[in-house]
Structure formats: structure tokens, C-alpha cells
C-alpha positions, 0 to 999 in steps of 0.5 A, spaced: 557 392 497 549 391 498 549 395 504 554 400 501 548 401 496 543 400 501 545 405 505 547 410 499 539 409 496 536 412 503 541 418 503 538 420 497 531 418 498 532 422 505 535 428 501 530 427 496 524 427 502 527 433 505 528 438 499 521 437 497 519 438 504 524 444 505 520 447 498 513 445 501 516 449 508 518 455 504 512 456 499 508 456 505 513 461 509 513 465 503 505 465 502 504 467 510 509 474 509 506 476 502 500 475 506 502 478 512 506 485 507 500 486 503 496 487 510 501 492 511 500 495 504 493 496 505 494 500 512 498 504 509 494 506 503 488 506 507 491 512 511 494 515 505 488 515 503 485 519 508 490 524 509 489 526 501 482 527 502 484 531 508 488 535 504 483 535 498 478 538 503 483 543 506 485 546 499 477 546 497 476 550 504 482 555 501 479 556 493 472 557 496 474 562 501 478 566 496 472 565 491 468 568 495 473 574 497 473 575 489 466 576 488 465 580 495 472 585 492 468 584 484 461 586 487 464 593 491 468 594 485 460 594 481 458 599 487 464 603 485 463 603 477 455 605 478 457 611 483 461 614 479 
């Protein structure tokens, strides 16, 4: 019967070790893929990042091509309005 108890004591401290040590195991897993998602994260921004300002300076490129149509079309307008 001393053995029996003897051997049930080690399997629960055996348990006991390879919980903890499973938990330390997972902690460590888990920590290296949030690591490893937000590197990813951050290229992914990154280049969402560039393509927004590509498309700001596209659209800045567009108002200020049309700005200039209007005061070219405004000025011939004024030319007319003083011939007349």
C-alpha cells in the first residue's frame, strides 16, 4: 500500500511538472506568433500607407490640373466681358 501511494504521489507531481511546463511552452508559442502577426501587421500597414499617399498625390495632381482649367477658362471669360 506504501508503494501504491509512493507511485500515485509521482504521477501527480509528474502531472503537476508537465502542466506547468506545458503552460510555460504555450505562453512561449503564443508570445512568438504575436510577435511573428504583428510584423506582418506592420507590413501590411506600411504598404497601405504607400498606396494612400499614391492615391492622395494622384488626386492632388487631378484637383490642381482642373484648378488651373478653371482660372485659364475664368481668365478667357474676363477677356470676353471686356471686349464686349
Amino acid at each position: 500500500m506504501d508503494l501504491r501511494k509512493s507511485i500515485a504521489k509521482r504521477a501527480v507531481v509528474w502531472l503537476v511538472v508537465g502542466l506547468a511546463g506545458g503552460g510555460v511552452a504555450v505562453d512561449w508559442w503564443e508570445r512568438q506568433r504575436a510577435t511573428s502577426d504583428l510584423a506582418e501587421l506592420r507590413v501590411r500597414d506600411a504598404d497601405r500607407l504607400r498606396e494612400a499617399e499614391s492615391r492622395i498625390k494622384q488626386r492632388r495632381a487631378e484637383v490642381q490640373g482642373e484648378r488651373q482649367r478653371r482660372q485659364a477658362l475664368e481668365g478667357i471669360l474676363a477677356d470676353l466681358r471686356r471686349g464686349s
